[in-house]
N, C-alpha and C positions, 0 to 999 in steps of 0.2 A: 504494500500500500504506500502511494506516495501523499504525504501530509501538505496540505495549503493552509498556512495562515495569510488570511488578507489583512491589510491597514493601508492609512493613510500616507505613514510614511516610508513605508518598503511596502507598496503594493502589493506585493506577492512574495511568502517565503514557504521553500518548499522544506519538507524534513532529512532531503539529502543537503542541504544549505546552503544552497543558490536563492541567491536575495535580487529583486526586482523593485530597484530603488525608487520611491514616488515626485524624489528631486523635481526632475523634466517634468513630470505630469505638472506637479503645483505651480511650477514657475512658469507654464505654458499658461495654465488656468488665470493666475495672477497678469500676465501683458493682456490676455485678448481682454481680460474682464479692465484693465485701465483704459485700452483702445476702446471698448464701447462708452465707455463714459464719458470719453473726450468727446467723441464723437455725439453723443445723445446730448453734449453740451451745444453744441451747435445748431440742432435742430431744426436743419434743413431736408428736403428729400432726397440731395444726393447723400448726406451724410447718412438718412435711414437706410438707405441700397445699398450703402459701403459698410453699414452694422450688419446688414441679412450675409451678403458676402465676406464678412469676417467670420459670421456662426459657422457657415460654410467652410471655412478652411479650421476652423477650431474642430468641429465636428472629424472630420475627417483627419485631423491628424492626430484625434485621440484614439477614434476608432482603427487608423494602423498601426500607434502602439499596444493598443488593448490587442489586436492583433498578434504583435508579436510576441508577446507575452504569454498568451495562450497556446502559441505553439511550439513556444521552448519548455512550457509545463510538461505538454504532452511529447517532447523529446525526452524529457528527462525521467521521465515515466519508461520510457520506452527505453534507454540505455540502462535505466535501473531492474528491468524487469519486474515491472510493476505490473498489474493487472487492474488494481481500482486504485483510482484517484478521490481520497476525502478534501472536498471543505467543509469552512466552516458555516451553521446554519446562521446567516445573517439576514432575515428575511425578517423585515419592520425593525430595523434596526435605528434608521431616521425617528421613527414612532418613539423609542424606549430612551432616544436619546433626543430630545428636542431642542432644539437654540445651537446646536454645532454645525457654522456654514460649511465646514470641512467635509462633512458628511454627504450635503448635499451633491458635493460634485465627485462621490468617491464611484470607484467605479469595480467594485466588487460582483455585482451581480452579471454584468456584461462578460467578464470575465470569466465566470463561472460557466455561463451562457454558451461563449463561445468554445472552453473546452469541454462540455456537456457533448455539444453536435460534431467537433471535429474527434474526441476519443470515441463516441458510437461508430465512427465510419472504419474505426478501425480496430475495436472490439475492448475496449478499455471501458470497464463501468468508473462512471462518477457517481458519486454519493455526497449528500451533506447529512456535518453529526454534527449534533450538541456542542456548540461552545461554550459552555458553562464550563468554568476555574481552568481552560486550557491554557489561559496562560497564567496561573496560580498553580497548577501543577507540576512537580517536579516530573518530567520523561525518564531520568534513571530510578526513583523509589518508590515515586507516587504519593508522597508526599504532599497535600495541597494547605496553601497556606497563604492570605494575602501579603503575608511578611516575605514573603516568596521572590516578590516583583518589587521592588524600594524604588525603581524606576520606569522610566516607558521604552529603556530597552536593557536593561539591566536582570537577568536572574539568578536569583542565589539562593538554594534550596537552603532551609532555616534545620534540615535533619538530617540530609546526608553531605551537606556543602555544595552539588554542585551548581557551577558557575557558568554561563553562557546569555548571549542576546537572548532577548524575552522574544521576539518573535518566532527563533529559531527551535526553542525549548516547545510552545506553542504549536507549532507546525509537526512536531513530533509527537506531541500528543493527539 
């Protein structure tokens, strides 16, 4: 089984430990979103034709990352001889968590989405589990414990010591 932990700031972390850093994605998200604002500042109709054709190239250039990233999961699946791919069930996740604009533009489910349909074609089940205390959980004892995670990418099992990124520990649970 190959583990995905999703987030905001390493959009994808798999449990062999190949990290898909959210850098690009955020700093793409943050220009086009100052470009429309300049723009909606002016509030003319060419300026509104020049904000639909910016969504337009923003669109699409997330959609060929979120691309590529789904099909380096499902390489790395495939070089790991994996047969199912878990993530995490992050579904009304916006809901449980209200007021975080981060969330809105995160792109978790498309990801999912798209390795759902490209591992069927090739015989890889996808599944989502419970993420509950996945990343409170220690992967070597099993140990769960909010003391676990002292940071947002720091873990340090409080029972048996061990020590790694909290998305990576995560991804293996």
């Amino acid at each position: 089984v190959l583990g995905v932990d999703l987030g905001v700031e390493n959009i994808a972390v798999t449990s062999t430990g190949t990290f898909w850093s959210g850098d690009e994605l955020n700093h793409w998200h943050r220009e086009y979103e100052k470009r429309r604002a300049s723009l909606q500042q002016c509030g003319s109709r060419k300026a509104h034709e020049i904000i639909q054709s910016v969504g337009r190239t923003e669109t699409g250039r997330f959609e060929q990352m979120i691309h590529r990233i789904s099909n380096e999961i499902i390489m790395e699946a495939i070089e790991n001889d994996c047969s199912h791919i878990a993530f995490e069930e992050l579904t009304n996740i916006r809901d449980r968590m209200p007021g975080i604009k981060k969330l809105h533009t995160w792109a978790f489910r498309r990801i999912y989405q798209y390795v759902e349909y490209k591992a069927e074609s090739i015989g890889l089940t996808v599944e989502k589990v419970n993420p509950q205390y996945t990343s409170q959980r220690c992967s070597t004892c099993g140990f769960t414990h909010e003391d676990n995670r002292p940071s947002q990418n720091e873990f340090c099992c409080q029972s048996c010591g061990y020590q790694n990124h909290a998305d990576y520990n995560a991804s293996k649970n």
